[in-house]
N, C-alpha and C positions, 0 to 999 in steps of 0.2 A: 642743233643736236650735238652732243659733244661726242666724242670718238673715244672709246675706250682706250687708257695706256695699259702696255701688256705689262703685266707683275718680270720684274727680273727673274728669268730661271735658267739652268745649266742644266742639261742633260748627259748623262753615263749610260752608254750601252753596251750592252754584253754582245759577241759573237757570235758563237757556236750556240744554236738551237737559238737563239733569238734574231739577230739581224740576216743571218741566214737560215736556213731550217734546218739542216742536218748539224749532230757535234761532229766538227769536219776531223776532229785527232781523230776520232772512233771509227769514222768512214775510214779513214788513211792509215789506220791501223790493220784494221779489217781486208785492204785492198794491195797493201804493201806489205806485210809483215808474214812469215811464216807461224802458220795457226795464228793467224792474225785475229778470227772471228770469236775463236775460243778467249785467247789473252784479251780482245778489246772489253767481251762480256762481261770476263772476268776482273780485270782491274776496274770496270765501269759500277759493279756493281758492290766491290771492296769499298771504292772510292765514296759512294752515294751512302751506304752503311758506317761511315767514318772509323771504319778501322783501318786506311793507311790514309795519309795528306795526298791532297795534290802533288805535291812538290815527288813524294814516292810514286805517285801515278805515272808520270812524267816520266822518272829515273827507270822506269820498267818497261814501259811501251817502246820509249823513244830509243835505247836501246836496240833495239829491234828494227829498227828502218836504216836501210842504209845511205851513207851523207850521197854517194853519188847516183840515188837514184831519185834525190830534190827536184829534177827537172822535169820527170816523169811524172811528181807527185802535182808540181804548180801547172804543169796542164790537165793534169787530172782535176783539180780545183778547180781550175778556169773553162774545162768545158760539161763538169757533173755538180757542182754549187749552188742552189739558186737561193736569191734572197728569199725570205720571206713576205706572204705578200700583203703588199700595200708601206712597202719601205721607202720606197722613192716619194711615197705621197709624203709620211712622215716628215724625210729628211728636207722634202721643200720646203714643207711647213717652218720649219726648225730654222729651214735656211732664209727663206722670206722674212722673219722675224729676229734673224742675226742672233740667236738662241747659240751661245757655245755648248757646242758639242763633240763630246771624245767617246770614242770604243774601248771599251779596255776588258783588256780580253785574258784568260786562263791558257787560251793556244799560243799558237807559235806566230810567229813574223812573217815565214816564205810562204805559207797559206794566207793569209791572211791580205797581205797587199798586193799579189793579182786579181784576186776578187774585186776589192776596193776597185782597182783602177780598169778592170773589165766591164764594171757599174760608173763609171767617170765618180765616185765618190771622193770626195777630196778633204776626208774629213781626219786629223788626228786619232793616232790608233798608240795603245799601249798593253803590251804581250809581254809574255816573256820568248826566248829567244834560242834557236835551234844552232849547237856550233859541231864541226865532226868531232870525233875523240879519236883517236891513237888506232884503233881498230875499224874506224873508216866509217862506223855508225855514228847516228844521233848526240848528243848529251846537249840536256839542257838547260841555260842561265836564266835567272832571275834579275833583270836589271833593275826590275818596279818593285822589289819586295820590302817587305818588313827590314828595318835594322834589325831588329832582335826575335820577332817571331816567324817562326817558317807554317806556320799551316800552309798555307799557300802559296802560291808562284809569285803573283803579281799580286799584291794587299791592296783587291778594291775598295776598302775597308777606306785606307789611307787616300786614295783617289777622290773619293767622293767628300771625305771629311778630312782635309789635308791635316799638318797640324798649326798650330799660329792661331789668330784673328779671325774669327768667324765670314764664311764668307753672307755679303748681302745677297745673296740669290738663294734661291729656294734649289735645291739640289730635287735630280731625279733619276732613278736610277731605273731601268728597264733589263729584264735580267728572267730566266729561266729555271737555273739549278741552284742543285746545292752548294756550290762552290758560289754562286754567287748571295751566299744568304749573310755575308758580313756587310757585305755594301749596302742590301737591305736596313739593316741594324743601323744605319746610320744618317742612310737619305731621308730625306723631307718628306718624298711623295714617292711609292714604288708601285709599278708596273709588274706585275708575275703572273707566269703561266708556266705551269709542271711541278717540277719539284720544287723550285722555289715556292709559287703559290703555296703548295703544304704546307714549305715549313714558315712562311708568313703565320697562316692559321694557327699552326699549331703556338706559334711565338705571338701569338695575338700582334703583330705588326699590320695595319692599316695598308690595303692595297686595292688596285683595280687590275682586275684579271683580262687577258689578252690571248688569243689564237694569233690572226691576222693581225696587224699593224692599224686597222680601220678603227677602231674605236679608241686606239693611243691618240691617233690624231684627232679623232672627234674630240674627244674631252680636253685633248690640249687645246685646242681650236675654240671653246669658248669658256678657255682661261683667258687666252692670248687676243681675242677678235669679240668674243662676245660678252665681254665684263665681268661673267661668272667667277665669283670669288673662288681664293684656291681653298682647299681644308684648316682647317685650323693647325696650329703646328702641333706637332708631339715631340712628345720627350725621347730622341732618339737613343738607340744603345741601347745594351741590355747587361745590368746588373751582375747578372753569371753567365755571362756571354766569356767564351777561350778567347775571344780578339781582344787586344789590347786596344786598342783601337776603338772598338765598341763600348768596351771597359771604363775607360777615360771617357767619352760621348756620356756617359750615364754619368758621370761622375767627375763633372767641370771643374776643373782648379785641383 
C-alpha cells in the first residue's frame, strides 16, 4: 500500500486573537495606558471601520505606554496570555511534517517572543517593532512594511506572496481580523474566524472557518497524512483591492 506524499505547503500565522486568544496591544493598552479601556475601544473600532490604518492605530496607542514600563508589560504577557486552544497540536503537526512556518504578526516584538519562548515555540516571527521616543514612551517601526504602501505595519500581503518567482508551495494563511484580510487576498488556502471570516464572505474568498485550532489541524492532517487532495487553486488578489500587492496578484505581469 503506498504512503501518501504530503503536497508542499508553508504556513502564515497571525498572533493577536489567533495563535493566542486575546489582541494582546488591546489587552496592554487597556492594562497600561491611562484611559486605556476607552482609547483601546476606540482606536479598535476606528481601526476595524477603516477610517485610520493600522500604522495610525499604532502611532496613537503606542504613544501612550511608557518605554520603561516594557518589563512590567512582558510579565504581564508571560503570566495573562494563553494560546489558543489546540495550538501545540497544530504546531506538531506542522512540525512533524517540516511544514515551514512564520508568525507574522501587526504587534509588537517585546510581547510577542516571551510568549513564544514561555511555549518553547521556536518558530520564526515577523512584527513590526516597539523603540522609546525622546519622551520616554512608545513609537513604532515598520521593518516588514510596504516600499511604498503604508496601510499597514507589516505588509502580510507581501509575506505570503513575496515578490519574484512564484513559490512551489501552496501558501496558507491562518489569520482573524481585519488587518489581516490582504494576506487572505493572496494565500492559496485561508483559515478565518471573526472579522476576517466576514470579510472572506463578503469578498467572496474561499475559506475554512476556525474557533479552536482542532479542525485546522484535522483538515490539514488529511492533506498531509490522509491523501485528501488540496482545493483547487484560485485566482488570488482582488482586482479593486487598495493593496498593491493584492493588485499585481490579480494582475500578473
Amino acid at each position: 500500500m503506498s504512503v501518501p506524499v504530503p503536497p508542499p505547503l508553508e504556513v502564515f500565522l497571525d498572533f493577536d486573537g489567533t495563535l493566542v486568544e486575546p489582541n494582546v496591544a488591546i489587552v496592554l493598552i487597556s492594562e497600561f495606558a491611562e484611559d486605556g479601556p476607552r482609547v483601546a475601544k476606540e482606536v479598535d473600532e476606528e481601526l476595524h471601520a477603516g477610517r485610520i490604518t493600522l500604522r495610525q492605530a499604532w502611532e496613537r496607542e503606542a504613544a501612550l505606554l511608557s518605554a520603561r514600563r516594557i518589563p512590567e508589560m512582558i510579565e504581564f504577557v508571560r503570566r495573562e496570555i494563553p494560546l489558543r486552544d489546540g495550538a501545540h497540536e497544530l504546531l506538531a503537526l506542522l512540525r512533524r511534517y517540516r511544514v515551514p512556518t512564520t508568525i507574522v504578526s501587526g504587534g509588537l516584538d517585546f510581547y510577542i517572543a516571551p510568549v513564544l519562548a514561555r511555549e518553547s515555540i521556536d518558530l520564526p516571527f515577523m512584527s513590526d517593532t516597539a523603540v522609546p521616543d525622546p519622551r520616554g514612551y512608545l513609537r513604532v517601526v515598520h521593518p516588514h512594511g510596504h516600499p511604498t504602501c503604508h496601510l499597514c505595519g507589516i505588509c502580510k500581503a507581501q509575506v505570503v506572496r513575496p515578490p519574484g518567482p512564484a513559490s512551489q508551495r501552496t501558501s496558507i494563511f491562518i489569520g482573524d481580523g481585519s488587518t489581516d484580510k490582504y494576506a487572505a487576498e493572496v494565500a492559496d488556502i485561508v483559515f478565518a474566524r471573526r472579522r476576517l471570516a466576514d470579510l472572506c464572505t463578503v469578498q467572496h474568498i474561499p475559506f475554512f472557518r476556525f474557533e479552536a485550532f482542532h479542525p485546522v489541524t484535522e483538515r490539514l492532517g488529511r492533506w498531509m497524512e490522509g491523501g485528501e487532495p488540496l482545493p483547487p487553486p484560485r485566482r488570488a488578489g482582488l482586482v479593486d483591492s487598495p493593496c498593491p500587492v493584492s493588485w499585481n496578484t490579480a494582475h500578473p505581469g
